[in-house]
C-alpha positions as CSV (number, residue, x, y, z in Angstrom):
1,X,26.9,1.9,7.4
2,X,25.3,-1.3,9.4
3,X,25.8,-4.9,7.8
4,X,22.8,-7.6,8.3
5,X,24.3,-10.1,11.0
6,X,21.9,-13.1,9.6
7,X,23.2,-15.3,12.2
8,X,21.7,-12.8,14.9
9,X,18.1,-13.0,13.4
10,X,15.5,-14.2,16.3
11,X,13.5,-17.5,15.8
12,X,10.3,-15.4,15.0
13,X,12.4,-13.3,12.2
14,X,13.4,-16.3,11.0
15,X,9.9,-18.0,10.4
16,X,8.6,-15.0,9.7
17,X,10.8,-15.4,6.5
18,X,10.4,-18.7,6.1
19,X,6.9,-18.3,5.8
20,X,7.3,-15.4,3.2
21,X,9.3,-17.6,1.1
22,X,6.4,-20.5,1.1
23,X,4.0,-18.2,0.2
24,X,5.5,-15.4,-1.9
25,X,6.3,-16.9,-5.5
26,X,10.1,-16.9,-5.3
27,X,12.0,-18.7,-8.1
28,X,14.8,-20.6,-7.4
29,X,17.2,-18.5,-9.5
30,X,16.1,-15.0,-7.5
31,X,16.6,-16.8,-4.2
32,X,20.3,-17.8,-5.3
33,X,20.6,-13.9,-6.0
34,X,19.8,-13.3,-2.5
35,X,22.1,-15.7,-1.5
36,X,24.8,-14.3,-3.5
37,X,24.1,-11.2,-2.1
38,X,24.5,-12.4,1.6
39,X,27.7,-14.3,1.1
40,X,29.0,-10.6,0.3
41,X,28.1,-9.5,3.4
42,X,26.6,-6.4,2.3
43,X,26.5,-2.2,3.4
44,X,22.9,-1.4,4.2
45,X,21.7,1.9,5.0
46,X,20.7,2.9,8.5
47,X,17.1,4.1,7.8
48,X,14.4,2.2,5.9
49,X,16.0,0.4,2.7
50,X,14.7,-1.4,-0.1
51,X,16.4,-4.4,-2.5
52,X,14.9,-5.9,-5.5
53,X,14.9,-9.5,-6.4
54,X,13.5,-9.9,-9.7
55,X,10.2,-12.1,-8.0
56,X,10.6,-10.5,-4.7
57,X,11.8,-7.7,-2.9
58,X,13.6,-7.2,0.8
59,X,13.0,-4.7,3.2
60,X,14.3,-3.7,6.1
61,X,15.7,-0.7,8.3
62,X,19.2,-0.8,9.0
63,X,21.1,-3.7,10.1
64,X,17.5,-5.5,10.5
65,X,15.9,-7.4,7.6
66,X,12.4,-6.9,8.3
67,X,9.9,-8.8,5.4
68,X,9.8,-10.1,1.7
69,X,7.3,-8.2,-0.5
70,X,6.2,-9.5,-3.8
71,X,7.7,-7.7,-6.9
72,X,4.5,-5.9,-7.3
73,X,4.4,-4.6,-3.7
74,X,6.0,-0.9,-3.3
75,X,8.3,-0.7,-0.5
76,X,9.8,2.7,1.1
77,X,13.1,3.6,2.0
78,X,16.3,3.7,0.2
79,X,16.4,1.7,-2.6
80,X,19.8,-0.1,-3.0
C-alpha cells in the first residue's frame, strides 16, 4: 500500500490546499487531527480513498492527496 510523501506535493497541490483550507470551514482542532494523522505517516489505498475529518474530509487516489471536501460533500473511493 502507497504512503502520501507530503514533502513531494507540487506548488500547485500545495495552494490548491491552501486555498481549501481558507475557504472550507476547518476548525483548528480537525486540522490538528490531520496533522496527527500525517506525523504517522499513514497506509493509503492505491485506488480512490476517502478520510474524514469531523469539518472536512480528504480525498485522494493512492499516494496522491487530491482536494478537501466539506463534511457535507460525498466523496468516492475507499473510505479509511
Amino acid at each position: 500500500m502507497p504512503k502520501i510523501d507530503w514533502k513531494r506535493l507540487t506548488r500547485r497541490a500545495r495552494e490548491h490546499f491552501y486555498d481549501r483550507l481558507r475557504t472550507r470551514e476547518i476548525t483548528e482542532d480537525d486540522m490538528a487531527k490531520l496533522m496527527d494523522w500525517i506525523s504517522t505517516n499513514p497506509e493509503v489505498p492505491e485506488g480512490p480513498w476517502c478520510k474524514a475529518f469531523g469539518t472536512f474530509k480528504l480525498v485522494g487516489h493512492g499516494a496522491t492527496p487530491g482536494t478537501l471536501l466539506t463534511k457535507d460533500q460525498p466523496c468516492f473511493g475507499e473510505k479509511i
